[in-house]
PATIPA-745902 format. One record per residue: residue number from 1; residue in three letters; chain; z negated, x negated, y negated of N, C-alpha, C in turn. Coordinates in Angstrom, 1 decimal, decimal comma. Layout:
PATIPA-745902
+-----+------+------+--------+--------+--------+--------+--------+--------+--------+--------+--------+
! pos ! code ! unit !     nz !     nx !     ny !    caz !    cax !    cay !     cz !     cx !     cy !
+-----+------+------+--------+--------+--------+--------+--------+--------+--------+--------+--------+
! NUM !  ala !    A !      Z !      X !      Y !      Z !      X !      Y !      Z !      X !      Y !
...
+-----+------+------+--------+--------+--------+--------+--------+--------+--------+--------+--------+
END
This chain:
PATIPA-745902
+-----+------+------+--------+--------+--------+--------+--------+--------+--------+--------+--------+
! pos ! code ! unit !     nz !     nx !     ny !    caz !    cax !    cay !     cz !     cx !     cy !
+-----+------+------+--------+--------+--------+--------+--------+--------+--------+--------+--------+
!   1 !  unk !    A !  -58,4 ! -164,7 !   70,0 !  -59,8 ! -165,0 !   70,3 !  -60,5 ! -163,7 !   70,7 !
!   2 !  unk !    A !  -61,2 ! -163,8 !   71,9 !  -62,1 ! -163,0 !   72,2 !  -63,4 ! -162,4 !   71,5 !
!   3 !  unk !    A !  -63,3 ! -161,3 !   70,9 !  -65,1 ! -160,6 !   70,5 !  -66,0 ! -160,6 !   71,5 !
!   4 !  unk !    A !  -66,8 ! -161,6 !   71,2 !  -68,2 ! -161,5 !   72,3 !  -69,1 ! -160,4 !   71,5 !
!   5 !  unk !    A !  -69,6 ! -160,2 !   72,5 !  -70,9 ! -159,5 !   71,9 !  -72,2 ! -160,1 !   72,7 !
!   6 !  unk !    A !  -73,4 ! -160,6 !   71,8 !  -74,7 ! -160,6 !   72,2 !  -75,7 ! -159,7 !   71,9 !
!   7 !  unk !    A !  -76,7 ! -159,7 !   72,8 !  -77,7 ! -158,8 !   72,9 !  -78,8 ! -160,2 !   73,1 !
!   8 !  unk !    A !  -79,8 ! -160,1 !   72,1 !  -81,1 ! -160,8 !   71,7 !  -82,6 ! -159,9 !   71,3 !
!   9 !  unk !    A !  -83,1 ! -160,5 !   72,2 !  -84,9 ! -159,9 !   71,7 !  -85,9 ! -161,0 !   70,7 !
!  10 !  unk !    A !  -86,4 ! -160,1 !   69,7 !  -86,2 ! -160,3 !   68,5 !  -87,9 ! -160,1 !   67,7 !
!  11 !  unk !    A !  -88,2 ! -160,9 !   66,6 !  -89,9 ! -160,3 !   66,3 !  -89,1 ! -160,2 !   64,8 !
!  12 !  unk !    A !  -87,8 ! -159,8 !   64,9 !  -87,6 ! -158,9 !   63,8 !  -87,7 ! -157,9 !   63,3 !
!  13 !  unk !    A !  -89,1 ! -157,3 !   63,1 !  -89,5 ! -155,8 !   63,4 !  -89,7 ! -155,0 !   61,9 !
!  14 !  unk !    A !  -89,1 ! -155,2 !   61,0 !  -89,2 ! -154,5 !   59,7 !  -88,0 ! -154,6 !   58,9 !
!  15 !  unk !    A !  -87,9 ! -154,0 !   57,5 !  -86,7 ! -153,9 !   56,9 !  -87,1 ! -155,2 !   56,1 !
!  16 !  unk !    A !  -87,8 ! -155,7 !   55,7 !  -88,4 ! -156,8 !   54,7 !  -88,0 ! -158,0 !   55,9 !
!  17 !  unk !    A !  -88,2 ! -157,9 !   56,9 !  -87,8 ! -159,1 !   58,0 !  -86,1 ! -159,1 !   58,1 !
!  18 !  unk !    A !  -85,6 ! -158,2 !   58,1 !  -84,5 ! -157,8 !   58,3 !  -83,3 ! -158,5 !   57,2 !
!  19 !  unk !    A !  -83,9 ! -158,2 !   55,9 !  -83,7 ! -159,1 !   54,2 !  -84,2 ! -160,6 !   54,3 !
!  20 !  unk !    A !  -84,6 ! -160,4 !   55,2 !  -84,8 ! -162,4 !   54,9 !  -84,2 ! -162,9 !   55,8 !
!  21 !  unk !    A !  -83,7 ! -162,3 !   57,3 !  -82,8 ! -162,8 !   58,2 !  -81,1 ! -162,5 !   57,8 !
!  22 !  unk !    A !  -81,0 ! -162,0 !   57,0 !  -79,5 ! -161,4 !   55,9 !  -78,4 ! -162,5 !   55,9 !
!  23 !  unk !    A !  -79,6 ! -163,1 !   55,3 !  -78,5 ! -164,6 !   54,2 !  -78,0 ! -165,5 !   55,6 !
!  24 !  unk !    A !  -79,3 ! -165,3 !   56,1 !  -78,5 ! -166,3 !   57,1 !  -77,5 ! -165,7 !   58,0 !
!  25 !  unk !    A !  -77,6 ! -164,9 !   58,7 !  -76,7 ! -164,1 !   59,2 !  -75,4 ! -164,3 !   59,1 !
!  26 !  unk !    A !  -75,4 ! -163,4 !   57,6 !  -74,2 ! -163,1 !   57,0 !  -73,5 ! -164,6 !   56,5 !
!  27 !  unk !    A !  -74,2 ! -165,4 !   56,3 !  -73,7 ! -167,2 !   56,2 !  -72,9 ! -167,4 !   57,5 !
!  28 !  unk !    A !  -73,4 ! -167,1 !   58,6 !  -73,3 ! -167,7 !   59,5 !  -72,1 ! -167,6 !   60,1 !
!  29 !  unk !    A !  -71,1 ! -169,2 !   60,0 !  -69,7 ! -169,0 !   60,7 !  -69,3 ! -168,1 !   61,9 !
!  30 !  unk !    A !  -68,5 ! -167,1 !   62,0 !  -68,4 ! -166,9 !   63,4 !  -68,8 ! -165,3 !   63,3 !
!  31 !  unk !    A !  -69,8 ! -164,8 !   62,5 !  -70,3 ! -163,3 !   62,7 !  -69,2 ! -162,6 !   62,5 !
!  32 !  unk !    A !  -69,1 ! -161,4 !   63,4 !  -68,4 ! -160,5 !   62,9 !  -69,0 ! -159,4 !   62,3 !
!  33 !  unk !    A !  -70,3 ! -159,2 !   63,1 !  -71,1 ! -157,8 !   62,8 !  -72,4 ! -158,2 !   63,3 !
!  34 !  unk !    A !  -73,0 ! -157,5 !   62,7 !  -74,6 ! -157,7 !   63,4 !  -75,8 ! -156,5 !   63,0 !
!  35 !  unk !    A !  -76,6 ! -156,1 !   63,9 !  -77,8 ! -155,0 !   63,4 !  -78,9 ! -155,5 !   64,3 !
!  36 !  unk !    A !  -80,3 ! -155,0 !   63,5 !  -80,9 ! -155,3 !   64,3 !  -81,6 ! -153,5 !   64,7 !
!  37 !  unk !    A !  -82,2 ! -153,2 !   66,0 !  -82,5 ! -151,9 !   66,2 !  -84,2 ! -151,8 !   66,0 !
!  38 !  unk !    A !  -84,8 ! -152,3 !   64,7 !  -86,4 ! -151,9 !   64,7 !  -86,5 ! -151,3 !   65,6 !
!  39 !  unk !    A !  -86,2 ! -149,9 !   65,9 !  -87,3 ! -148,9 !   66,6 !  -87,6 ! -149,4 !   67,9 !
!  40 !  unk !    A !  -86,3 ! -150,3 !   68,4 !  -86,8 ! -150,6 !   69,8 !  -87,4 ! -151,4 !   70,0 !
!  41 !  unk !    A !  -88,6 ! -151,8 !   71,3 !  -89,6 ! -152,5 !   71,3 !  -89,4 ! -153,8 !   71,3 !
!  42 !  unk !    A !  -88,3 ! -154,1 !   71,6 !  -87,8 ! -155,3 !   71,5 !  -87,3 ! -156,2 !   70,8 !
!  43 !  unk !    A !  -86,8 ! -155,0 !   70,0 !  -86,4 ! -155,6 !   68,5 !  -84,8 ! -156,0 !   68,4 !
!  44 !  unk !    A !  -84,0 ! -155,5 !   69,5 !  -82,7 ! -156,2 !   69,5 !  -81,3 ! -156,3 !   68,4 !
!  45 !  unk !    A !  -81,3 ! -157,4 !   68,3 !  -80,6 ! -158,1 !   67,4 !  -79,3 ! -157,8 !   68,3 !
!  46 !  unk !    A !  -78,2 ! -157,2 !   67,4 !  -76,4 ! -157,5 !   68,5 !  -75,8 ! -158,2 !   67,0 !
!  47 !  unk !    A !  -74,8 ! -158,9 !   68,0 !  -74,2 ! -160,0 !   67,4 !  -72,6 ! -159,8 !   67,6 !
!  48 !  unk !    A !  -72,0 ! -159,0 !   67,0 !  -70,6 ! -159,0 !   67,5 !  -69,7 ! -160,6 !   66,7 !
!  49 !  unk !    A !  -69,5 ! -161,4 !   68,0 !  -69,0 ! -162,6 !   67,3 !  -67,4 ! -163,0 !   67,2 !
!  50 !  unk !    A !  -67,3 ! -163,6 !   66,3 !  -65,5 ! -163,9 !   66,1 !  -65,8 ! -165,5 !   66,3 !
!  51 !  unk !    A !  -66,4 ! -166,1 !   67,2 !  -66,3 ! -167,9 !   67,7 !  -67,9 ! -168,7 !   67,7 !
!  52 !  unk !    A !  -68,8 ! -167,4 !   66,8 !  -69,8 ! -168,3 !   67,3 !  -70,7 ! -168,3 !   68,4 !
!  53 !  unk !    A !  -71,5 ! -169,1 !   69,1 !  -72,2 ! -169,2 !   70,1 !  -73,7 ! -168,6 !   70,3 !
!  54 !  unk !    A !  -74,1 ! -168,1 !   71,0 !  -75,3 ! -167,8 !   71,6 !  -76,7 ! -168,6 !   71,1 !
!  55 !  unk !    A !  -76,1 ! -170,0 !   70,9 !  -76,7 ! -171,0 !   71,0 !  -77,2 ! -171,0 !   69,4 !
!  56 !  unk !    A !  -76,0 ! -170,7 !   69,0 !  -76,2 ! -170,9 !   67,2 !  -76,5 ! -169,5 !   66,3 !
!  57 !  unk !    A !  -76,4 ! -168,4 !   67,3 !  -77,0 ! -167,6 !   66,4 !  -78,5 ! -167,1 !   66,3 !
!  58 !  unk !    A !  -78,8 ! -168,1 !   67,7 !  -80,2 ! -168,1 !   67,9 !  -81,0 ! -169,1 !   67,0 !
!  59 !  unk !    A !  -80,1 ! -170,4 !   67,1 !  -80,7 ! -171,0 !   65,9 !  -80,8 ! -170,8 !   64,7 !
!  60 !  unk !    A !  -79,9 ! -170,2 !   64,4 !  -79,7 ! -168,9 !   63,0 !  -80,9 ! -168,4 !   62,9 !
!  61 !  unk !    A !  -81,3 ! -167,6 !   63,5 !  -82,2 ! -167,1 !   63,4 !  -83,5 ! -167,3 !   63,4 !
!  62 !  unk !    A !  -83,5 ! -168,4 !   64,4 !  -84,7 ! -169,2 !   64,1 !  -85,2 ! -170,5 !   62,7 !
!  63 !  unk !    A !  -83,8 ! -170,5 !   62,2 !  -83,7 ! -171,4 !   61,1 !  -84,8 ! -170,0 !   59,7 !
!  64 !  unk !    A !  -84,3 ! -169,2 !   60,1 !  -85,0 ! -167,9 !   59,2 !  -86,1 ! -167,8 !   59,5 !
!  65 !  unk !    A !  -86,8 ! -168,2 !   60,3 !  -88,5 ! -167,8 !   60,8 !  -88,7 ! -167,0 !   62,3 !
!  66 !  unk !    A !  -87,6 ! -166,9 !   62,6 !  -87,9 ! -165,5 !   63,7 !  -88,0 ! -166,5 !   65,2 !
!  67 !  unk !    A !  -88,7 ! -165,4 !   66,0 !  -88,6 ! -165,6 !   67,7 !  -87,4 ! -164,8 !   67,8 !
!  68 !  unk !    A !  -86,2 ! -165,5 !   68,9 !  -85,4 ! -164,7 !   69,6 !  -85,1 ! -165,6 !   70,5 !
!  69 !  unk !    A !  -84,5 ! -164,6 !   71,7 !  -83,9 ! -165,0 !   72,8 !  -83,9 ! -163,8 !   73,6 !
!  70 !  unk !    A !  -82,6 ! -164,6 !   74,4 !  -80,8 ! -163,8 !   74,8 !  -82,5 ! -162,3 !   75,9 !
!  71 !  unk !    A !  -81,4 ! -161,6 !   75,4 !  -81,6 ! -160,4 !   76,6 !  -80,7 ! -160,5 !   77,9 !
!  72 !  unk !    A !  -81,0 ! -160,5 !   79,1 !  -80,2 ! -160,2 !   80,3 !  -79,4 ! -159,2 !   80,1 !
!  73 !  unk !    A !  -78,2 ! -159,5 !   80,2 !  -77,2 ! -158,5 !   81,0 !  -77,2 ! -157,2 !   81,5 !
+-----+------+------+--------+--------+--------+--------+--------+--------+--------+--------+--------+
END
């Protein structure tokens, strides 16, 4: 199986935001790794994945409270 990696922009912008997006994350079938980069303005979330989708880690995240969606390439 291939490691994908995504790149997401994100109104995950704190360490307290970051702890409540955790559980689900780390729940979430398929993660291999994940960070989000506060300082940048965008907030980008990477997702190094072992099978899960784009689709679902966005709903992941939005299941947690957050705005995200995919960054271009």
């Amino acid at each position: 199986m291939d490691n994908k990696e995504f790149l997401f922009k994100t109104n995950i912008n704190c360490g307290g935001c970051v702890a409540k997006v955790t559980p689900f994350l780390d729940d979430a079938e398929g993660v291999c790794h994940w960070e989000v980069d506060t300082q940048n303005k965008d907030k980008v979330l990477t997702v190094k994945s072992e099978g899960i989708s784009q689709e679902q880690v966005m709903q992941t995240v939005q299941r947690a409270g957050f705005k995200i969606e995919p960054l271009p390439k």
